[in-house]
C-alpha positions in Angstrom: -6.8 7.9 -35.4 -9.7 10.4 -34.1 -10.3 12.5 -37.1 -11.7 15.6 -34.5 -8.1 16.7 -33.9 -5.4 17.8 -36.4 -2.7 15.5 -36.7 1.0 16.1 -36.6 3.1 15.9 -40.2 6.2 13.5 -39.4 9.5 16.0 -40.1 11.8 14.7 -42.7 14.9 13.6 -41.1 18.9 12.9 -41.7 21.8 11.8 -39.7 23.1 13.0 -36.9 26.5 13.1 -38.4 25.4 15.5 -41.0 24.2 18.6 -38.5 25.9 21.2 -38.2 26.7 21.7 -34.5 27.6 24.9 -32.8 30.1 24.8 -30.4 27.7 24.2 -27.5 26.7 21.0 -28.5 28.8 17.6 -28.3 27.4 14.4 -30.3 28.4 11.6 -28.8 27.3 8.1 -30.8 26.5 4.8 -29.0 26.7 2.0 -30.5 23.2 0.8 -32.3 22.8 -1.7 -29.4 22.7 1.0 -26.7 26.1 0.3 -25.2 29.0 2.7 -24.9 32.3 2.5 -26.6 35.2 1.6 -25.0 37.0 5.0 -25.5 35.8 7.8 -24.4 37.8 10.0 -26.1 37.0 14.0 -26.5 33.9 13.3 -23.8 35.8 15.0 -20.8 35.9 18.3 -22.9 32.4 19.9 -21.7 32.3 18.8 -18.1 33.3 21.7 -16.7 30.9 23.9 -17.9 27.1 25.2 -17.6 27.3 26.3 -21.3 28.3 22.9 -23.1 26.1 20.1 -23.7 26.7 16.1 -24.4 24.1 14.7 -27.1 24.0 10.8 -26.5 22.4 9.3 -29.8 22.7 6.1 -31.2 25.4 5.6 -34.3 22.5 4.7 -36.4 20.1 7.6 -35.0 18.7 10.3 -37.5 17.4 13.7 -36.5 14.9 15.9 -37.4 16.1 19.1 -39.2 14.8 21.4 -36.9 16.3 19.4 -34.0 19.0 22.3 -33.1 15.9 24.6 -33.1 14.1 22.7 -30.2 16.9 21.9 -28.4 18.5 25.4 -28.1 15.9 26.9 -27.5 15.2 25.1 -24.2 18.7 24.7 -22.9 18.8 28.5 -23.3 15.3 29.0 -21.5 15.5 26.1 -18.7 18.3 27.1 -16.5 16.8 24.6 -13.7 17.1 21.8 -16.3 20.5 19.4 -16.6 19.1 17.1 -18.3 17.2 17.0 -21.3 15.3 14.0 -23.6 13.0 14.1 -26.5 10.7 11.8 -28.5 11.8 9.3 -30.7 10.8 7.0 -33.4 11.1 3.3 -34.8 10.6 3.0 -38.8 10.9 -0.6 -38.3 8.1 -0.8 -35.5 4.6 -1.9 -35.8 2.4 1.3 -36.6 0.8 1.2 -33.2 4.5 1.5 -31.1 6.3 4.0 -33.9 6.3 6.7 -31.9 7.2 6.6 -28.3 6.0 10.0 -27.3 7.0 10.7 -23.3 5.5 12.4 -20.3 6.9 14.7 -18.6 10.1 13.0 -16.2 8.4 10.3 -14.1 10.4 8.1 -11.0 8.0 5.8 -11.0 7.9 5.1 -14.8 11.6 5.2 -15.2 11.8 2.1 -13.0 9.5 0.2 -15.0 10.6 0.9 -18.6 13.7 2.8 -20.1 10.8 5.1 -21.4 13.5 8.2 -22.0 16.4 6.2 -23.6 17.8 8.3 -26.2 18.3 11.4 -27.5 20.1 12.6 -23.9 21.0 15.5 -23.7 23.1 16.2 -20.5 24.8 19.9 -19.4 28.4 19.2 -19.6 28.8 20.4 -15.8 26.3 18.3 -14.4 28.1 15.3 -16.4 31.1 16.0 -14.5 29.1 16.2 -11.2 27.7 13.1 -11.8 31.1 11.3 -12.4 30.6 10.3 -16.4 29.4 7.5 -17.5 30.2 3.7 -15.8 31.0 1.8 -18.7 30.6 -0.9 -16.6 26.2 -0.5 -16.6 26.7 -1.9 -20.3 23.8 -1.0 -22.4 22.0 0.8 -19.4 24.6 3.3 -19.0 22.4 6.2 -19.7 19.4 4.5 -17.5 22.2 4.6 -14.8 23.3 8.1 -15.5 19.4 9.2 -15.2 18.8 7.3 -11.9 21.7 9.1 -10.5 20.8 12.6 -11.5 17.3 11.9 -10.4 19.5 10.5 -6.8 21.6 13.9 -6.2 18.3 15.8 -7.4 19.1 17.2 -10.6 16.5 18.9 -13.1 15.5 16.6 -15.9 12.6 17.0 -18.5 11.5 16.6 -21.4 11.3 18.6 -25.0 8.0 17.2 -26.2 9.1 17.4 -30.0 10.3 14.6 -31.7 13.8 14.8 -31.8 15.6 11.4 -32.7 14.2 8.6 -35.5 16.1 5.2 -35.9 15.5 3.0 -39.5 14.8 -0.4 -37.9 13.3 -1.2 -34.3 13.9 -0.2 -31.2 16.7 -1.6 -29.1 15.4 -2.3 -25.8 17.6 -1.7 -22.7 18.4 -5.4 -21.5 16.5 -6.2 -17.7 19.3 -7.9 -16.2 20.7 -4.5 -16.7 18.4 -2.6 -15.8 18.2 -4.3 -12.9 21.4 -3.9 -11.8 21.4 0.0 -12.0 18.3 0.0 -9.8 19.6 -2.2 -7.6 22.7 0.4 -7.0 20.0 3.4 -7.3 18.0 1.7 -4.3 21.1 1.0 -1.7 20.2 -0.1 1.7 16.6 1.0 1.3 13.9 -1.7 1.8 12.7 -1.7 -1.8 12.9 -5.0 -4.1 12.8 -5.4 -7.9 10.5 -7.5 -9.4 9.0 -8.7 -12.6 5.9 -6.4 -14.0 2.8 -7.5 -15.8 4.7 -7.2 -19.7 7.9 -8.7 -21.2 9.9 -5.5 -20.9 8.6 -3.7 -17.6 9.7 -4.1 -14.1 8.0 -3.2 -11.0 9.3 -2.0 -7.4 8.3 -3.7 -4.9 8.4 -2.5 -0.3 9.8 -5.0 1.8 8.2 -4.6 4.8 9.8 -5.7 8.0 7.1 -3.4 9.9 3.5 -2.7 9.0 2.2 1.0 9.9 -1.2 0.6 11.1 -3.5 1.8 8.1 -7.4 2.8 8.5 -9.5 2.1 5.4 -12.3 5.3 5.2 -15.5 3.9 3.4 -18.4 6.1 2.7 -21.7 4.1 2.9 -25.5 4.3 2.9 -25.7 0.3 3.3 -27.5 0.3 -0.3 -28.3 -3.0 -1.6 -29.2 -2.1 -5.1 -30.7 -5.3 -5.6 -28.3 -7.4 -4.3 -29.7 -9.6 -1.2 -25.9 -8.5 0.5 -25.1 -4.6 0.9 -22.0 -3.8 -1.1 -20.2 -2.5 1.5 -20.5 -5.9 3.7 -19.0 -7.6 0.4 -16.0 -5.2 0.7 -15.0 -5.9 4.3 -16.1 -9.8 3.7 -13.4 -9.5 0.1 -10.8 -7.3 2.6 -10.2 -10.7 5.0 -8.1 -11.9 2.3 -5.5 -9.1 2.8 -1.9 -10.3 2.8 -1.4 -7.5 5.7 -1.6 -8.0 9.2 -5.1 -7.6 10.5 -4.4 -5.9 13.7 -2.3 -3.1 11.7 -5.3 -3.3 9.6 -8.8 -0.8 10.7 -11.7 0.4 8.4 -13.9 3.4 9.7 -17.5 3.3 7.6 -19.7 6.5 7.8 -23.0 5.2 7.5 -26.0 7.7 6.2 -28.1 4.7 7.8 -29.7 5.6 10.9 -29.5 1.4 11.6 -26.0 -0.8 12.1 -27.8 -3.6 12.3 -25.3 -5.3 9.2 -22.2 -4.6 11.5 -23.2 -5.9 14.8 -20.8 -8.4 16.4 -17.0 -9.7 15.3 -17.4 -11.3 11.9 -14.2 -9.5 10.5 -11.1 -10.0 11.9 -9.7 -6.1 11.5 -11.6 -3.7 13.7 -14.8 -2.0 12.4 -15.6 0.9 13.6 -19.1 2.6 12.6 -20.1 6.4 12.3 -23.5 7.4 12.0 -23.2 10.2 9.3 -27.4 11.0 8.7 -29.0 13.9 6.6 -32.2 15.2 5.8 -34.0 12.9 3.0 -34.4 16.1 0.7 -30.5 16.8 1.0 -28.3 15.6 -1.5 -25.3 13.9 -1.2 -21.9 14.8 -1.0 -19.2 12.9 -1.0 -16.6 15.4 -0.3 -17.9 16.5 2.8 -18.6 13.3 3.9 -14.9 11.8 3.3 -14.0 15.1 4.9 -15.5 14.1 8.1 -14.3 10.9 8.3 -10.6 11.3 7.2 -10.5 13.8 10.5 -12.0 11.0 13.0 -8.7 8.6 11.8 -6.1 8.0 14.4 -3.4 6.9 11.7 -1.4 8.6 9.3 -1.3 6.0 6.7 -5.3 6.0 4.7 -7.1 4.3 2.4 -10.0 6.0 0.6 -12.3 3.9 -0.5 -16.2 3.5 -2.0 -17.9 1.2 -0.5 -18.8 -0.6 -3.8 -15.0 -1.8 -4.4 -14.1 -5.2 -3.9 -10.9 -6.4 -3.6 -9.4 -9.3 -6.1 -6.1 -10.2 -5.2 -4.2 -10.3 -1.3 -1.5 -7.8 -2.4 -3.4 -4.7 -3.3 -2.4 -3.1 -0.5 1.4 -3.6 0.3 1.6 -2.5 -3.3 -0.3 0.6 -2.7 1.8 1.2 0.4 5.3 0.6 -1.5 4.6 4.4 -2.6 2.2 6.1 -0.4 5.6 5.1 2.0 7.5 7.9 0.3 7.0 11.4 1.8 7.3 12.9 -1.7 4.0 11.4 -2.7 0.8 12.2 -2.2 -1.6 9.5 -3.5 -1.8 6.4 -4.7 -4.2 5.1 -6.7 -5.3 1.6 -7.9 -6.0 -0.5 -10.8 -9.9 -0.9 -11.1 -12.3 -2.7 -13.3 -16.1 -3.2 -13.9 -17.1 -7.0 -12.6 -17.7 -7.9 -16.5 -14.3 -7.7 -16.6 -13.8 -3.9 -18.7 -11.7 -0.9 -17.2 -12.4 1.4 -15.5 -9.8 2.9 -13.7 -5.9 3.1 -14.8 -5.1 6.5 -14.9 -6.8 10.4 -15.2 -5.9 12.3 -18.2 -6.0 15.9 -18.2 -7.8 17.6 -21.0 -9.4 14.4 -22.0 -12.9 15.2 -23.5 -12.3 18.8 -22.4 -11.8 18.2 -18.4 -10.7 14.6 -17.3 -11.6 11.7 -17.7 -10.3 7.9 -17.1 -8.0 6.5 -20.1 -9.5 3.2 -21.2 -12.4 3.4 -20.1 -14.7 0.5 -20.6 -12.2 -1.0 -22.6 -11.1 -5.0 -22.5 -9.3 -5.5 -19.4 -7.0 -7.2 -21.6 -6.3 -4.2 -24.5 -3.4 -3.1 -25.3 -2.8 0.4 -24.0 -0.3 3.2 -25.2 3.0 1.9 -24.1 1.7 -0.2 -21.9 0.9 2.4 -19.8 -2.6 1.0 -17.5 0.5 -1.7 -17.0 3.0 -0.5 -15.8 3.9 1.6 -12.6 3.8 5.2 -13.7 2.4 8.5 -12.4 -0.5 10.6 -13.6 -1.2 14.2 -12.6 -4.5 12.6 -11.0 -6.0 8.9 -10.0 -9.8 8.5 -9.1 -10.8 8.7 -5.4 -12.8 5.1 -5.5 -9.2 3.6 -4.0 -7.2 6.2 -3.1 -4.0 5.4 -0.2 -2.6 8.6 1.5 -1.7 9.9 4.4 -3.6 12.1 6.9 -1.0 15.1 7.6 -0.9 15.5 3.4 -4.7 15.7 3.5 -4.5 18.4 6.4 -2.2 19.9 4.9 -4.3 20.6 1.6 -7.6 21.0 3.8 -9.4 17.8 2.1 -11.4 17.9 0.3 -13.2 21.0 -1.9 -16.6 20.8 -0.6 -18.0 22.6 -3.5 -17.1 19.9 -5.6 -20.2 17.4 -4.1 -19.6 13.9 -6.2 -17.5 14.7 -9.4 -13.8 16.2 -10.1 -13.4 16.2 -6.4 -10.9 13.9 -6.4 -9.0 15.3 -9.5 -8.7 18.5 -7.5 -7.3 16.7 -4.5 -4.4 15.5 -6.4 -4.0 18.4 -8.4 -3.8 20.3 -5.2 -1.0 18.0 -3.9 0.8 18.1 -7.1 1.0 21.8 -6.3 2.7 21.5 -3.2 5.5 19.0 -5.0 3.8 15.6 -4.0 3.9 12.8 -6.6 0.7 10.8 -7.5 1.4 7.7 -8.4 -0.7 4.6 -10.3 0.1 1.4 -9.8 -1.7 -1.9 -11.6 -0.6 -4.2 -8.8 -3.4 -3.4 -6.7 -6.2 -4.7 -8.7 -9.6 -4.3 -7.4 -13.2 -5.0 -8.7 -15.2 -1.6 -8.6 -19.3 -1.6 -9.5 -18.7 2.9 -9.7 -21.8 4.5 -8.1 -23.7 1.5 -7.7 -24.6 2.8 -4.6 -25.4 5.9 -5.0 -26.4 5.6 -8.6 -25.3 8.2 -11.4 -25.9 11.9 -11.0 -24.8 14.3 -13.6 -22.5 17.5 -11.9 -23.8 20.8 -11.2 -22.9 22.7 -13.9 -21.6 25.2 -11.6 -19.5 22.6 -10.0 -18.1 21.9 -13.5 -17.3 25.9 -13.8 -15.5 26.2 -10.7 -13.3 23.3 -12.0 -13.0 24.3 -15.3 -11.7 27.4 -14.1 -9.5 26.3 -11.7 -7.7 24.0 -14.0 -8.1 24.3 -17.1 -4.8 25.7 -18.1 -2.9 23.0 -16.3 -5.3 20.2 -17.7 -4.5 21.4 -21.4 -1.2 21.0 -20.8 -0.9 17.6 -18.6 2.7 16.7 -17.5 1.5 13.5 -17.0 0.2 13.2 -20.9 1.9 14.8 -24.5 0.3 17.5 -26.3 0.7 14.9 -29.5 -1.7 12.5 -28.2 -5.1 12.6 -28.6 -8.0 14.0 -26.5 -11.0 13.3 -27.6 -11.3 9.4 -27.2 -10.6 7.0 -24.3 -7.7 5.5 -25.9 -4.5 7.8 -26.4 -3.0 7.5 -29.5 -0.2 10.0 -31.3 -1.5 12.7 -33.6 1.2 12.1 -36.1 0.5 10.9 -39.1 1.8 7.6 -40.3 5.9 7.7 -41.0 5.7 7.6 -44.9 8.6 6.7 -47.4 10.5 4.9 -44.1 14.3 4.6 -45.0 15.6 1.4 -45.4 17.9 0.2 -42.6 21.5 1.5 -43.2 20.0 4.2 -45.4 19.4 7.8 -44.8 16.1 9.3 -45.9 16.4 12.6 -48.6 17.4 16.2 -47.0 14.5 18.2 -46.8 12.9 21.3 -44.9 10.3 19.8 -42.5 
């Protein structure tokens, strides 16, 4: 644990059963598997009302003593809210997966874990909206009830407080039934579910019977850097390999060359189309004006940022950046990316990392295990890196592009948090894996430090406080990890631990 920051005292906890609940508040107890009983007897007494609230906790759950505090507090506050969860932890789990502290609510993470789970609480009318429960979802019954709130577009989010503890391990919500409440959530839409990358995730998968045409935008100055083949000839060589039809497929390259030499004649079998972007030798680059340029020349809606120093690894990458970018309530998607000695370098932006943002992971083993799986799974951050970035041209006109004040760094964090502002999604996915060399071609320059200013105090209020992130994990090294300290005098399973103030 990073010693810089404070850490978090565990609460003492005690059973649910032994709270005393005000008349607002209805426990009702699954069974420790996750699976409802088959009576549902007193549960139809707060559905008709905006004041009452359902608690869903497991039989075996304990609860924090202040638990009533949090939880009143922001059913009283959040009026937009029907549907509130909490953190949780496992006494009986490995020290590194105790505490299963969760974002802010996230689609795209919901369909790849049951990362919300339990405690539920649910606003008795929008139970009764919503139908109850269907017994018949087994032990994803409340991973069903979620999907449909999220369906009819009720408010759900989180209290980020720890709010439920269970004495053993975690009971993970079964995938066959999983699968079979996204499978009702998705209907007649062309979307698939599919294995993901760990024992317990799932991933969602576009079936396309159509391809939209897509243009791949690659800033270049043909640099070498040593390497007998320029970079950017090795990423449209790697891009023949696409599982994606190569007349829907185009890639328009700015070129600060004032020679095309390297592009002459019909090696590639997707059209190339070259602009000649030159500047003064004594004028620096940037990369946001650039992009901005080039993004405008497109002719299709559906883009593909990209540096010119990616390479791609596997055929998929881009039908599974396209599952999302698809959706008209997101506005970019970003990749998986790693060094060529095989370490991390892209799986997500976290706000307030190292006092701005910074990548998650980085330089880490490809192969290291990350916070909850998280550089994974399918899940959304508040902002992915620019280096592979799939959007679409009428959401970057409708933001204006890029800020052209920001010349090579946090530009891309500010594009996303600029569509997030507008109520587009930006979603990560691990699926599209590419290799990515990061700035071999236009080497490393430090930011302006009035570049850093500007975004500083744009966004530094939202960044300390990253939806996307929990205010209990840490900030100050690459690899998140709860501020809590370790659970001490753990109750044995079957037992509840002491009463005392926390």
């Amino acid at each position: 644990m990073s010693q810089s920051q404070s850490v978090i005292e565990t609460p003492a906890f005690t059973g649910f059963s032994e709270l005393r609940w005000s008349k607002r508040f209805q426990p009702f107890f699954l069974e420790p598997d996750g699976r409802v009983p088959d009576r549902l007897d007193g549960l139809e007494l707060a559905q008709n009302d905006r004041d009452s609230w359902v608690v869903f906790v497991a039989r075996d759950a304990l609860a924090p003593h202040r638990f009533r505090a949090h939880v009143e507090a922001q059913t009283l506050e959040r009026h937009d809210v029907d549907v509130f969860y909490g953190d949780d932890l496992a006494f009986g789990e490995p020290p590194s997966r105790q505490y299963r502290l969760k974002p802010s609510f996230d689609l795209a993470q919901l369909v790849a874990q049951d990362y919300i789970a339990t405690p539920l609480i649910v606003r008795g009318s929008a139970l009764h909206k919503l139908g109850g429960l269907r017994i018949e979802m087994g032990d994803a019954c409340l991973y069903d009830l979620l999907l449909r709130a999220q369906k009819i577009g009720l408010g759900v989010e989180r209290i980020p407080q720890l709010l439920m503890a269970r004495p053993g391990k975690r009971q993970e919500t079964s995938l066959a039934a999983r699968r079979a409440a996204l499978q009702a959530w998705i209907g007649s839409r062309p979307l698939e579910i599919a294995e993901g990358l760990t024992p317990t995730s799932l991933q969602l998968r576009r079936s396309f019977e159509t391809f939209p045409p897509v243009t791949l935008v690659v800033p270049t100055c043909q640099a070498a850097a040593g390497s007998a083949q320029p970079f950017v000839v090795q990423l449209l060589d790697s891009l023949a390999a696409t599982d994606w039809p190569m007349d829907k497929l185009s890639v328009l390259i700015g070129d600060d060359s004032p020679h095309g030499q390297i592009f002459a004649g019909e090696r590639w079998p997707f059209a190339v189309t070259r602009v000649p972007t030159p500047r003064p030798a004594d004028q620096p680059f940037n990369f946001a004006a650039k992009m901005n340029q080039l993004w405008r020349l497109a002719t299709t809606e559906h883009l593909v940022l990209m540096n010119d120093d990616v390479k791609v690894r596997s055929p998929g990458w881009l039908k599974a950046l396209m599952t999302f970018a698809l959706d008209r309530d997101v506005g970019g998607v970003g990749a998986r990316l790693v060094f060529p000695d095989g370490t991390l370098q892209h799986a997500g932006v976290v706000g307030g990392l190292f006092g701005t943002a910074a990548h998650a992971w980085f330089g880490s083993p490809a192969d290291l295990p990350t916070y909850q799986d998280w550089a994974l799974i399918q899940r959304e951050w508040s902002s992915v890196t620019g280096a592979v970035f799939a959007t679409r041209r009428s959401v970057m006109s409708e933001v204006n592009g890029f800020d052209e004040r920001l010349t090579l760094e946090f530009n891309d964090i500010d594009l996303c948090l600029r569509m997030r502002l507008l109520g587009y999604r930006i979603v990560y996915t691990p699926f599209a894996e590419l290799m990515h060399r990061e700035k071999a071609s236009r080497r490393d320059t430090l930011p302006a430090a009035e570049e850093v200013a500007l975004f500083l105090n744009r966004w530094r209020d939202f960044l300390d406080n990253d939806p996307a992130y929990h205010p209990a994990l840490s900030r100050d090294q690459p690899c998140p990890e709860p501020l809590y300290t370790a659970a001490l005098n753990a109750p044995e399973p079957g037992s509840f631990p002491a009463s005392a103030a926390s």
